[in-house]
C-alpha positions in Angstrom: -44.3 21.3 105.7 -47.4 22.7 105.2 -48.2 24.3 101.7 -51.5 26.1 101.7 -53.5 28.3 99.9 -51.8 30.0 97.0 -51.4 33.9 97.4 -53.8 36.4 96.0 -51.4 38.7 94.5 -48.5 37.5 92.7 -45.3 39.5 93.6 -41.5 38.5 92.2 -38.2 39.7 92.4 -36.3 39.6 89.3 -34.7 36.4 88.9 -32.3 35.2 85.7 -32.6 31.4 84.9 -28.6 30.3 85.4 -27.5 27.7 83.0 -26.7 25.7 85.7 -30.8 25.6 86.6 -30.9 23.5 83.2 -28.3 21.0 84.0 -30.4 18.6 85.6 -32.8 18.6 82.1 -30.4 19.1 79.9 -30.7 22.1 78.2 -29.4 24.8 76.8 -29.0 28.5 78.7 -30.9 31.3 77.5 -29.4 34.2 76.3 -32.3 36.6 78.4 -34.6 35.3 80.8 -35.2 37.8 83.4 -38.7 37.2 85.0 -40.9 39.7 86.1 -44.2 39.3 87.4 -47.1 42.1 87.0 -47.4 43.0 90.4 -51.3 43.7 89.9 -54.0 42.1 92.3 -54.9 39.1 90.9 -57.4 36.2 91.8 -56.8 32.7 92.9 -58.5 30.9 90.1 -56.8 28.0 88.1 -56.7 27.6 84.4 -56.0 23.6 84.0 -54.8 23.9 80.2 -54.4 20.6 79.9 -51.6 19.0 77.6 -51.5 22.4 75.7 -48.1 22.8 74.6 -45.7 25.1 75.9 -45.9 27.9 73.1 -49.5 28.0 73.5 -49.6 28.4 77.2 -47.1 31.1 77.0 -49.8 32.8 74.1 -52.3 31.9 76.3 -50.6 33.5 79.7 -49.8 36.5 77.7 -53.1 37.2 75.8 -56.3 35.7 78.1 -55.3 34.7 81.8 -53.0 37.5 82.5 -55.7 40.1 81.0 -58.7 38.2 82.3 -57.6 38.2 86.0 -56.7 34.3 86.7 -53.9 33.9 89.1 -52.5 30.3 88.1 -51.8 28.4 85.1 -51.9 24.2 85.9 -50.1 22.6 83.5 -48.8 18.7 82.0 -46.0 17.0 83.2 -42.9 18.4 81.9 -40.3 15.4 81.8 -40.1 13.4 79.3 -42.5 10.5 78.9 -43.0 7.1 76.8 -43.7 7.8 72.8 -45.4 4.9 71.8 -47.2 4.5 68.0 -50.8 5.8 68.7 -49.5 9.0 70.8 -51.7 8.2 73.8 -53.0 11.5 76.2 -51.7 9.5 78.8 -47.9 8.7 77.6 -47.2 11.6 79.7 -48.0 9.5 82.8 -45.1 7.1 82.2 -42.0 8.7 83.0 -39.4 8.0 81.3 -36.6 10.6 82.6 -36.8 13.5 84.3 -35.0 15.6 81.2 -37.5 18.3 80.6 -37.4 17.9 76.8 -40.6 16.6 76.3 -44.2 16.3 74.1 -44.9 20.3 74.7 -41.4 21.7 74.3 -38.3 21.6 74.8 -36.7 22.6 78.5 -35.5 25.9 76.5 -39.1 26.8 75.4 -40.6 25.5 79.1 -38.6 28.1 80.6 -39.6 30.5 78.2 -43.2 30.0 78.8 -42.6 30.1 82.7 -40.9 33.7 82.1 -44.2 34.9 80.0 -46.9 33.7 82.2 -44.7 35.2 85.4 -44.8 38.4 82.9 -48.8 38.6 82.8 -48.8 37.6 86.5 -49.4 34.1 86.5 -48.0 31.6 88.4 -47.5 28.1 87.2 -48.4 24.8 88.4 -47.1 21.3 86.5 -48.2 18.1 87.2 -45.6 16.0 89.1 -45.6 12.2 87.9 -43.5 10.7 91.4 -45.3 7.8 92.2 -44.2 6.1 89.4 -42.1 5.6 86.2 -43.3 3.7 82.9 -44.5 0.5 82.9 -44.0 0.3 79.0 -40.6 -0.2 77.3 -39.6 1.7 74.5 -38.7 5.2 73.3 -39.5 8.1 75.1 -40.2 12.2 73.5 -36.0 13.0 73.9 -34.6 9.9 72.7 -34.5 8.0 76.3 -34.4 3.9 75.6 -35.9 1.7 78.1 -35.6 -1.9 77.8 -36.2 -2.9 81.5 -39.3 -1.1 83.5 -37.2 -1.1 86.7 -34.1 0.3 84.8 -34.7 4.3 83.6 -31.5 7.1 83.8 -32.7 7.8 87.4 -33.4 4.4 88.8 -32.8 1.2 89.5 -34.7 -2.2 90.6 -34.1 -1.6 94.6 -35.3 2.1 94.0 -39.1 0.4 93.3 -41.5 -1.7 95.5 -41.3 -5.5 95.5 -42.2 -8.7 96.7 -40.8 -7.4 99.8 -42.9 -4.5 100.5 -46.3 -6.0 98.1 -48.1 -8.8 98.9 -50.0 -9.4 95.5 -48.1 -12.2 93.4 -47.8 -9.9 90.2 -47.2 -7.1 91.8 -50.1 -4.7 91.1 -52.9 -3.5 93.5 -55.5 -5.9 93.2 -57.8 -4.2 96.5 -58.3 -0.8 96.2 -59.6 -1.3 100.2 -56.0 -2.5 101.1 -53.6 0.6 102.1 -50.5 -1.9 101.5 -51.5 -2.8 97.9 -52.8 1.2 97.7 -49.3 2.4 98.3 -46.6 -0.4 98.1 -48.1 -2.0 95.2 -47.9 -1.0 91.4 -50.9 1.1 89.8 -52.0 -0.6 86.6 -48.2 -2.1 86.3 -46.7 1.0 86.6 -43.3 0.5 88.2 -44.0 2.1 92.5 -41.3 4.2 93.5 -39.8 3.5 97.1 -40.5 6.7 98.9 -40.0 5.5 101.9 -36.0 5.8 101.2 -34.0 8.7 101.3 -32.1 8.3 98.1 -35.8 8.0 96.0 -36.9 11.1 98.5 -33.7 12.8 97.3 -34.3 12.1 93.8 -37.8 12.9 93.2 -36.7 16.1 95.2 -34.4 16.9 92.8 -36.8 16.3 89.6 -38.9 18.7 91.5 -36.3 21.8 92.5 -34.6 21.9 88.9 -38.2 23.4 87.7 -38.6 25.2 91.0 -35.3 27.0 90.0 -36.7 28.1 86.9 -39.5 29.8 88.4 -42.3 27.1 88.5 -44.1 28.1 91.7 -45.9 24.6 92.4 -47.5 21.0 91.8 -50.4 19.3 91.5 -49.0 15.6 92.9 -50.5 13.1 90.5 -51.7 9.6 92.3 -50.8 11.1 95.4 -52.8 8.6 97.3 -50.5 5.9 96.2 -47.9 7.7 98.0 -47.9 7.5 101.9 -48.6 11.3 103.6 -45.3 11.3 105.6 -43.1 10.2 102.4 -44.4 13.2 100.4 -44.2 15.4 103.5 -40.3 14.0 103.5 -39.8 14.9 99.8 -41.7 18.7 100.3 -39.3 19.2 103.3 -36.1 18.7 100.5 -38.0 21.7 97.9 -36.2 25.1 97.6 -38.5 27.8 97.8 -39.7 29.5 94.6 -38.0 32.0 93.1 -40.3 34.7 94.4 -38.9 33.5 98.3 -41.8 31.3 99.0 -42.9 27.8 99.5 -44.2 25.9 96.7 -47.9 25.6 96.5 -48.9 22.1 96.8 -52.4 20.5 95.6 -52.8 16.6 96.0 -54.8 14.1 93.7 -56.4 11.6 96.1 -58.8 9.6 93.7 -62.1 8.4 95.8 -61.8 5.1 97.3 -61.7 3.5 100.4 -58.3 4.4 101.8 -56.5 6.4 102.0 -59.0 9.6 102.8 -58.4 13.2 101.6 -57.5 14.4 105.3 -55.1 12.4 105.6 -53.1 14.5 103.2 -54.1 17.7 104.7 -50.5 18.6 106.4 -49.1 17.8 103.1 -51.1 19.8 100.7 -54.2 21.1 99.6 -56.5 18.2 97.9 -58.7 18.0 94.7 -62.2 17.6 95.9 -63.8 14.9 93.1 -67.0 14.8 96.1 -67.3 18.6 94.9 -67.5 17.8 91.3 -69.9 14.8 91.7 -72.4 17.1 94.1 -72.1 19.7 90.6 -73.0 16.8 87.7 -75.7 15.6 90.2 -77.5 19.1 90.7 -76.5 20.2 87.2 -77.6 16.9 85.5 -80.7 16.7 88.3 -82.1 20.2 90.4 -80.1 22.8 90.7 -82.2 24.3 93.5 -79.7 21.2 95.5 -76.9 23.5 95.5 -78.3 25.5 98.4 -77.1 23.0 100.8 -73.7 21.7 98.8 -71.4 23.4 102.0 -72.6 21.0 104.3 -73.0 18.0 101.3 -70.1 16.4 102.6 -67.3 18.0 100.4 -64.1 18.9 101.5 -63.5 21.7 103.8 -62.8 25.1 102.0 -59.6 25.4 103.8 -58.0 22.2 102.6 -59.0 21.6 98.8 -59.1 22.8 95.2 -62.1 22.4 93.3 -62.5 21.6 90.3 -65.9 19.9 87.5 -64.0 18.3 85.7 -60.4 16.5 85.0 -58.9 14.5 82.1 -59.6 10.9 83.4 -63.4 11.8 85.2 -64.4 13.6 81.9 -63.5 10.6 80.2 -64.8 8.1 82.5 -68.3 9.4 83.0 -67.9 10.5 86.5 -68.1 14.3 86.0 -69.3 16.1 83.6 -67.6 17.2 80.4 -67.4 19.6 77.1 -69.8 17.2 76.0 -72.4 18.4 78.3 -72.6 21.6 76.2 -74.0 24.7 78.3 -74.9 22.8 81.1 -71.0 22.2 81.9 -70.2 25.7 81.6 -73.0 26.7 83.3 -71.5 24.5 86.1 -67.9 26.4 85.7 -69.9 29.7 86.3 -71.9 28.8 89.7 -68.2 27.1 90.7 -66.6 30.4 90.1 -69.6 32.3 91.6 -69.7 30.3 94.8 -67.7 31.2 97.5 -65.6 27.8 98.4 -62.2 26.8 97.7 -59.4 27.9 95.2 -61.7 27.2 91.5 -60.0 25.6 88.5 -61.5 26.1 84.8 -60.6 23.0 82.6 -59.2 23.9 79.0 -58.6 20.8 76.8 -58.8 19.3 73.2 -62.1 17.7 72.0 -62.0 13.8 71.8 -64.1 10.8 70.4 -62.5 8.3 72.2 -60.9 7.8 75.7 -57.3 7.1 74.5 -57.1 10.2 71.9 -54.2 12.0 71.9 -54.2 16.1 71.8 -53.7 17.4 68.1 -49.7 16.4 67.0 -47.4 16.0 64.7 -45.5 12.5 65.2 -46.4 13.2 68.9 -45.6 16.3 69.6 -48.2 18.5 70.9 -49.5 21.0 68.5 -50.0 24.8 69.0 -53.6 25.2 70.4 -56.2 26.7 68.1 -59.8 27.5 69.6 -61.1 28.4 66.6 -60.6 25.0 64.8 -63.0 23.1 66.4 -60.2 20.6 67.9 -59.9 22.1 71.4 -62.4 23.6 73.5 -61.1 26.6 75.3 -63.3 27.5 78.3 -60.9 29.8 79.7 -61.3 32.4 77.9 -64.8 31.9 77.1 -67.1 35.3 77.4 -68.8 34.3 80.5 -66.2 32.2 82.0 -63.6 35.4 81.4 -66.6 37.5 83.2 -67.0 35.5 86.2 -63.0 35.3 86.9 -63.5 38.9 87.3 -66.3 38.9 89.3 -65.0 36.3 91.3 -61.9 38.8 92.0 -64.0 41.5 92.5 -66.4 39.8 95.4 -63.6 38.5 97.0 -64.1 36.8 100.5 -67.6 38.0 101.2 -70.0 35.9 102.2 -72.6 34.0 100.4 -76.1 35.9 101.3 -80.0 36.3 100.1 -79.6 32.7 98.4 -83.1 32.5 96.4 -84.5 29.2 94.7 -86.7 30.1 92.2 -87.5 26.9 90.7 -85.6 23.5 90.3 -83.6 25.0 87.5 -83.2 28.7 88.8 -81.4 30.2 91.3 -79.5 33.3 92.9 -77.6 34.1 95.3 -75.2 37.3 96.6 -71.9 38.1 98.3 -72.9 40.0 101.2 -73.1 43.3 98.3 -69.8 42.8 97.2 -72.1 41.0 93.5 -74.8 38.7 92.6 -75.7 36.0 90.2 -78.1 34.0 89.2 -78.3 31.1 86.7 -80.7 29.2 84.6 -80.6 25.5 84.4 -84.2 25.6 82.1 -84.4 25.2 78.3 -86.6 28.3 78.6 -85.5 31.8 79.3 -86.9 32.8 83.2 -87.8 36.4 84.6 -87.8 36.6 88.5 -87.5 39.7 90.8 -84.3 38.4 93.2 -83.3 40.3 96.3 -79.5 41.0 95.6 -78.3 43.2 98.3 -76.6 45.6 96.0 -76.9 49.2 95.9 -79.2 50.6 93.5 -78.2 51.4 90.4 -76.7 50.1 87.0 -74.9 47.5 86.5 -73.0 45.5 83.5 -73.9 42.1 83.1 -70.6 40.5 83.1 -71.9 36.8 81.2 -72.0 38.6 78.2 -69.0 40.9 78.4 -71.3 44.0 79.4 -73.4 43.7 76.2 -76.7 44.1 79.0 -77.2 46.1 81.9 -78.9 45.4 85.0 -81.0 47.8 87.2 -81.0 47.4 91.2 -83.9 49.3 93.0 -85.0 49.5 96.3 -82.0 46.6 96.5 -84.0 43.9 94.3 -83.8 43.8 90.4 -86.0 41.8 87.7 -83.8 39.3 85.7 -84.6 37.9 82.4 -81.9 34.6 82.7 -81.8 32.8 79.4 -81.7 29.2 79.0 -79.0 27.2 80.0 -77.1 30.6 81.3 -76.7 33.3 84.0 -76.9 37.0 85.1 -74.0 38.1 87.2 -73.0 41.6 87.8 -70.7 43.1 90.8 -70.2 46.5 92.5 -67.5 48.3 90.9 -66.9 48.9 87.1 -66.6 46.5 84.8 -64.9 46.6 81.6 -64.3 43.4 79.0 -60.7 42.0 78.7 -60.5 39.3 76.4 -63.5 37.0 74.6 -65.5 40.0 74.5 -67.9 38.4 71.1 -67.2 35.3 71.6 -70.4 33.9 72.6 -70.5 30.3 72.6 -68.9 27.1 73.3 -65.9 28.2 74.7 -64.2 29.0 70.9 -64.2 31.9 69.0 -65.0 32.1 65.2 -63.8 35.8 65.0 -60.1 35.1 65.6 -57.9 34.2 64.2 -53.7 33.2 64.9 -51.3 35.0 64.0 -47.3 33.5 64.6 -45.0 36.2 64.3 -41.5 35.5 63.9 -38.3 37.9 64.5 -35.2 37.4 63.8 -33.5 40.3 66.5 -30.3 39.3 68.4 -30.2 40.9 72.0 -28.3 41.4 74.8 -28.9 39.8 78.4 -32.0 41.1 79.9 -33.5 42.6 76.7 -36.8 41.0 75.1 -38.3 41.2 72.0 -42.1 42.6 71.7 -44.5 42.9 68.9 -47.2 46.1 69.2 -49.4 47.2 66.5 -52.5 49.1 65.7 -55.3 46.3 66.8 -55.5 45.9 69.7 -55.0 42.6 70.0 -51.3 44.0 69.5 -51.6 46.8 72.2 -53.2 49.4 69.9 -49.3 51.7 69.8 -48.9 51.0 73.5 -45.8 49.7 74.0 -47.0 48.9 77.9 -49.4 46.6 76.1 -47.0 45.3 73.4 -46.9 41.0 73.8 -43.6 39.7 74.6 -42.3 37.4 72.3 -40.8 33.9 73.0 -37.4 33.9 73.2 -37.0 30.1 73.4 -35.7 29.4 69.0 -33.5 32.8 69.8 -32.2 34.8 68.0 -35.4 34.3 66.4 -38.2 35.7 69.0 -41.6 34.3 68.1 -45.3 34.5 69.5 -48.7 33.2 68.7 -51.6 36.0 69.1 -55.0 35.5 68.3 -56.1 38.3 65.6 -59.7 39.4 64.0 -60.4 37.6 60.7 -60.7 39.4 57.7 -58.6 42.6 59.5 -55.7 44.6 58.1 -53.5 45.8 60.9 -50.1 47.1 61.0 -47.6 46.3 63.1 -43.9 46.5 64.4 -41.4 45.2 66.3 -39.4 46.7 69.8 -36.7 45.5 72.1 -37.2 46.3 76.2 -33.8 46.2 78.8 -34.2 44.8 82.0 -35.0 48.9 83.1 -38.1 48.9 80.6 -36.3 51.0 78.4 -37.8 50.8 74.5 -36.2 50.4 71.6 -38.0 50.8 67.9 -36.8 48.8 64.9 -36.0 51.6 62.2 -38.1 50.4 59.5 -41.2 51.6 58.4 -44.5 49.8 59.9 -45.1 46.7 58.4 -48.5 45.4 57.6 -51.0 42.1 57.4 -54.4 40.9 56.4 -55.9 38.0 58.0 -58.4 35.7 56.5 -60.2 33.2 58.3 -57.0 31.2 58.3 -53.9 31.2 60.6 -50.9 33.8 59.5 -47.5 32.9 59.9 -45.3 36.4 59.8 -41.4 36.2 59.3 -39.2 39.2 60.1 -35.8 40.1 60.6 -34.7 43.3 63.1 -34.4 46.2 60.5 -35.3 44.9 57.7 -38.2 46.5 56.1 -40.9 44.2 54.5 -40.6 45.7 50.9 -37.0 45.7 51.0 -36.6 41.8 52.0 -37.0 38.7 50.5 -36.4 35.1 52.0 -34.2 32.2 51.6 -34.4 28.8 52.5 -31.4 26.5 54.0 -30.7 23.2 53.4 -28.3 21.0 54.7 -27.4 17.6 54.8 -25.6 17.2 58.0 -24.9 14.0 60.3 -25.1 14.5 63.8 -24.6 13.2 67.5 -27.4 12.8 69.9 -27.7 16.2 71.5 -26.1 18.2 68.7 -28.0 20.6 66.4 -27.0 22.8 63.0 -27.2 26.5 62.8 -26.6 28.8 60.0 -24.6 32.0 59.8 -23.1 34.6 57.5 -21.9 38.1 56.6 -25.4 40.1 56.7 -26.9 41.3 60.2 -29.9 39.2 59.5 -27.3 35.7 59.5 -25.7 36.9 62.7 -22.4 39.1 61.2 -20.6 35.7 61.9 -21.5 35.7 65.6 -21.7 32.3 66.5 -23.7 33.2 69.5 -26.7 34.9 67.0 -26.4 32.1 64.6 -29.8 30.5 63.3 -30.9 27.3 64.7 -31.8 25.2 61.7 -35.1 22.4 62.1 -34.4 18.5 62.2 -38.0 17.9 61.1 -36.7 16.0 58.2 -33.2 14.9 59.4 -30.3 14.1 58.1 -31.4 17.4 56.4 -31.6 20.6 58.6 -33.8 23.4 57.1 -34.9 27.4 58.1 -37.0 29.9 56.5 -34.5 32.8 57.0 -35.1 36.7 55.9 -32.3 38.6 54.4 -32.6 41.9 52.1 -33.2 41.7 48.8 -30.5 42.4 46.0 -27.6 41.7 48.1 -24.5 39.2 47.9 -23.4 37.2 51.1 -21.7 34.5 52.6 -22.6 32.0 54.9 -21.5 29.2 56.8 -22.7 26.0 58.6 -21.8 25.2 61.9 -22.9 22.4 64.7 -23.4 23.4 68.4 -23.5 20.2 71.3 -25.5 20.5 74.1 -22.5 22.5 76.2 -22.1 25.0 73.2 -19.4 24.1 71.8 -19.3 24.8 68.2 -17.6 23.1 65.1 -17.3 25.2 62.1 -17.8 22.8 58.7 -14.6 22.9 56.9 -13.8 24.7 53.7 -14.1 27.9 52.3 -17.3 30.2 53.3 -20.4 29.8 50.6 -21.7 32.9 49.0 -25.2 33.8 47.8 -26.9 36.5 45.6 -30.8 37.7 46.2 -32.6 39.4 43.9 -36.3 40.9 43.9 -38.2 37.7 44.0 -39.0 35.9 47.0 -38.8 31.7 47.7 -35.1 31.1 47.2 -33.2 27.9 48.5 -30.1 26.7 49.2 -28.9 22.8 49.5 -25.8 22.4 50.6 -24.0 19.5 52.3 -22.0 19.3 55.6 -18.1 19.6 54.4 
């Protein structure tokens, strides 16, 4: 089945996530998770946020990609994966079930972030690990125990390759020039799935069509040179279609080597072209002025592959270039997004100092990202990379024309009057007249978010390129979206994050927002208002990145299924950021002079798969509806804690309770507890199961 190039505009029906979608992973149905995508023209380029964690990507979909124009969101592997003691980036390679509880999230919050990138048209792309399973034995990120390699919830030893099928005598592929070791043997000891059966075909299909069902719209195939072409073409022919009525989109990983070759995969997939990236660290790191001839260089044909500079292992491995490249790499992202070819990615990752590092965690887990720290470097939403993702939508198809070497380091080039750009590879600024094929007139220099104009006359224009950077402009309007003064390095010192937290319950097909007077928060306009992550419910919570040193005001809103809005009743509230991150708590209705919070503790027991909630007399516990009841944190189990806020000066009672993972609920025994707030704040309760 062939899966081609991903669509240009991203259209969806409506679509709720059943609970029966979550059986295969394991989790827990949403109580609203109607999907619907912005129907707006968007482009075909690919933000790789690479082991980012769920939350952020949702953020991240919501506030950059969806604003900037990208049209597809690549990210990790979602099952769950080995946890070993140094938290390695590349646990997530070593499978350990195919629960979707994982490093970045739980399934609940995965969904979640599927429905908010679908909201800010984006599609999503995960990684799919189905080569292999883990060669280590261990623990894995939900609890999974492996003592035997060929033994995992999914599989047994006659699903994997042996003696039978691989020649070497341990096992492992030994010669990377022999197709039999390539495919039948194990990569690094990583146990080799038997694709060639229906039953592992079946399987893997399976893994696959539980995130299909919740709206994930396609894969990049890790290793999928190890995998013969017809077995994955086997395994593509069991997918469902997407949820939008389509077929997945499929992109291929064939690492370079001697066998098997990138067209071998074609009628399987589009392939990443690592020739592409080599031919960009050679002219970047070398002469630019080589680019003129990189069509005919020997990459892969447009029509078959996904380019891409740079990837988790080459970035690490020295064969591409990297974040560490300063300027020059992201001068390389801008001529890859400039350059008519194949579908671009931009690469947005965590900074490292050695090879192994994991991202930024807590006992594993994946942190929320935060560009402005200085631990991960966010191209994606970089000034210039955010201006060339719309001029790369804007130019379209058209051709490549009036290509112009200036020197070994400059060079422009046009698309057929559709835009032009040029770029600067020099540690000088350079001024040139180019020929750019575009109207006369004024134009905004989209590199630095329209800060300069350009002037075309008589069809040529004098550019001033700075060092290290580019001129590109395009023929239509051009107003900044996101990044707008951030000017370096792919993070911005100017933001900040804000985490707001709201306690609201809902009904089925109603979502939670947060708009305010920044406008970061939509500036009042509730079509702008950012969705709110429904995946902790009833408390909705979202990550926005805010101006330092601001004092906005803000509130919360509630939109059906029919867009219809609802206002909380309370007056605004308000905040003042520093140059540190915010953490806002709220509760539907409850104004911010007129509440107070309480933390719950409780010492509970539990069974794998069971969690504590909270609930009580007061709206802001639930009213005793077990269904609205707050889910309590097993960060420091046996005791379960929240941060909940109730009004101040007010008597109520409350009750623990334990839901399993089918929602059944046990109420602890006794009579309800009772509490009393007054006009403080920081009050806590510690309370044992009974």
């Amino acid at each position: 089945m062939t899966r081609h190039r991903p669509p240009g505009v991203f259209r969806r029906t409506a679509s709720a996530v059943a609970a029966g979608a979550l059986a295969l992973a394991g989790a827990v149905a949403l109580p609203a998770a109607s999907a619907h995508a912005d129907t707006t023209a968007k482009g075909d380029v690919i933000a790789n946020l690479w082991e980012w964690n769920w939350d952020s990507i949702a953020s991240e979909c919501t506030n950059v990609l969806g604003p900037a124009g990208y049209g597809a969101v690549q990210v990790a592997p979602p099952a769950e994966s080995l946890k070993q003691t140094n938290y390695y980036w590349w646990d997530v390679y070593q499978p350990y079930s195919y629960n979707l509880n994982s490093r970045f999230g739980t399934a609940a919050k995965f969904a979640s972030m599927i429905t908010a990138c679908h909201n800010a048209g984006i599609k999503v792309y995960t990684d799919a690990v189905i080569n292999h399973t883990a060669a280590q034995t261990g623990t894995g990120y939900n609890g999974t125990t492996i003592t035997s390699k060929y033994d995992t919830p999914e599989w047994d030893r006659s699903d994997y390759h042996d003696s039978s099928s691989c020649p070497t005598s341990d096992l492992t592929i030994q010669d990377y020039s022999n197709l039999t070791q390539v495919q039948n043997c194990e990569l690094l000891g990583l146990p080799d799935l038997k694709t060639g059966t229906d039953h592992v075909r079946t399987g893997l299909a399976d893994y696959l069509n539980s995130q299909l069902a919740l709206g994930v719209d396609g894969f990049r195939v890790d290793a999928a040179k190890h995998i013969p072409e017809t077995d994955l073409a086997a395994i593509e022919s069991k997918l469902t279609n997407t949820t939008s009525g389509t077929a997945p989109y499929v992109f291929q990983e064939i690492y370079p080597g001697s066998t098997p070759q990138p067209s071998d995969y074609y009628s399987s997939g589009d392939v990443l072209d690592f020739t592409y990236a080599s031919k960009l660290k050679s002219a970047f790191q070398g002469n630019v002025s080589d680019l003129e001839s990189l069509s005919s260089s020997g990459i892969l044909p447009a029509a078959n592959s996904v380019s891409f500079v740079t990837n988790h292992d080459t970035e690490r491995n020295g064969l591409h270039m990297s974040y560490k490249d300063g300027d020059t790499y992201k001068l390389a992202n801008l001529f890859q997004l400039a350059y008519k070819w194949s579908t671009p990615t931009v690469y947005a990752s965590w900074e490292w100092t050695q090879s192994d590092q994991a991202p930024p965690n807590s006992s594993g887990f994946v942190t929320n990202t935060d560009c402005s720290s200085g631990s991960w470097y966010c191209l994606d939403r970089d000034t210039a990379v955010v201006g060339m993702v719309a001029w790369h939508n804007a130019v379209d198809t058209a051709a490549v024309s009036n290509w112009q070497t200036k020197s070994s380091s400059v060079i422009g080039f046009g698309r057929s009057g559709a835009g032009f750009f040029a770029l600067n590879n020099g540690s000088s600024s350079a001024t040139y007249s180019f020929t750019t094929g575009m109207a006369d007139g004024t134009y905004s220099n989209v590199i630095d978010g329209g800060a300069t104009k350009v002037t075309v006359s008589g069809g040529s224009a004098s550019l001033t390129v700075p060092a290290k950077s580019a001129v590109a402009f395009y023929n239509s309007s051009y107003t900044c979206t996101v990044g707008c003064d951030d000017t370096g390095g792919g993070s911005s010192g100017s933001t900040v994050s804000a985490t707001f937290h709201e306690y609201a319950s809902t009904t089925s097909g109603t979502n939670v927002y947060v708009v305010g007077s920044i406008s970061a928060l939509g500036s009042w306009d509730t079509s702008k208002a950012i969705q709110l992550s429904s995946s902790g419910y009833p408390i909705w919570s979202g990550e926005v990145s805010v101006p330092t040193n601001t004092s906005f005001t803000f509130k919360y809103l509630k939109k059906d299924s029919s867009g219809n809005v609802t206002w909380e009743s309370n007056a605004n509230r308000s905040a003042t950021t520093t140059t540190s991150a915010i953490t806002l708590n709220n509760s539907w209705n409850v104004a911010n002079a007129d509440a107070t919070d309480v933390t719950f503790n409780e010492y509970a027991t539990t069974d794998y798969g069971t969690n504590v909630y909270v609930v009580g007399s007061v709206a802001s516990l639930g009213s005793w509806n077990t269904s609205d009841a707050i889910p309590l944190s097993s960060a420091s189990y046996p005791t379960w804690s929240k941060l909940v806020i109730v009004p101040k000066s007010t008597a109520f009672e409350y009750k623990f309770l334990k839901k399993d993972s089918s929602g059944n609920v046990t109420w602890e025994s006794g009579s309800n507890r009772s509490y009393t707030t007054g006009t403080s704040s920081g009050y806590t309760t510690s309370d044992s199961w009974k």
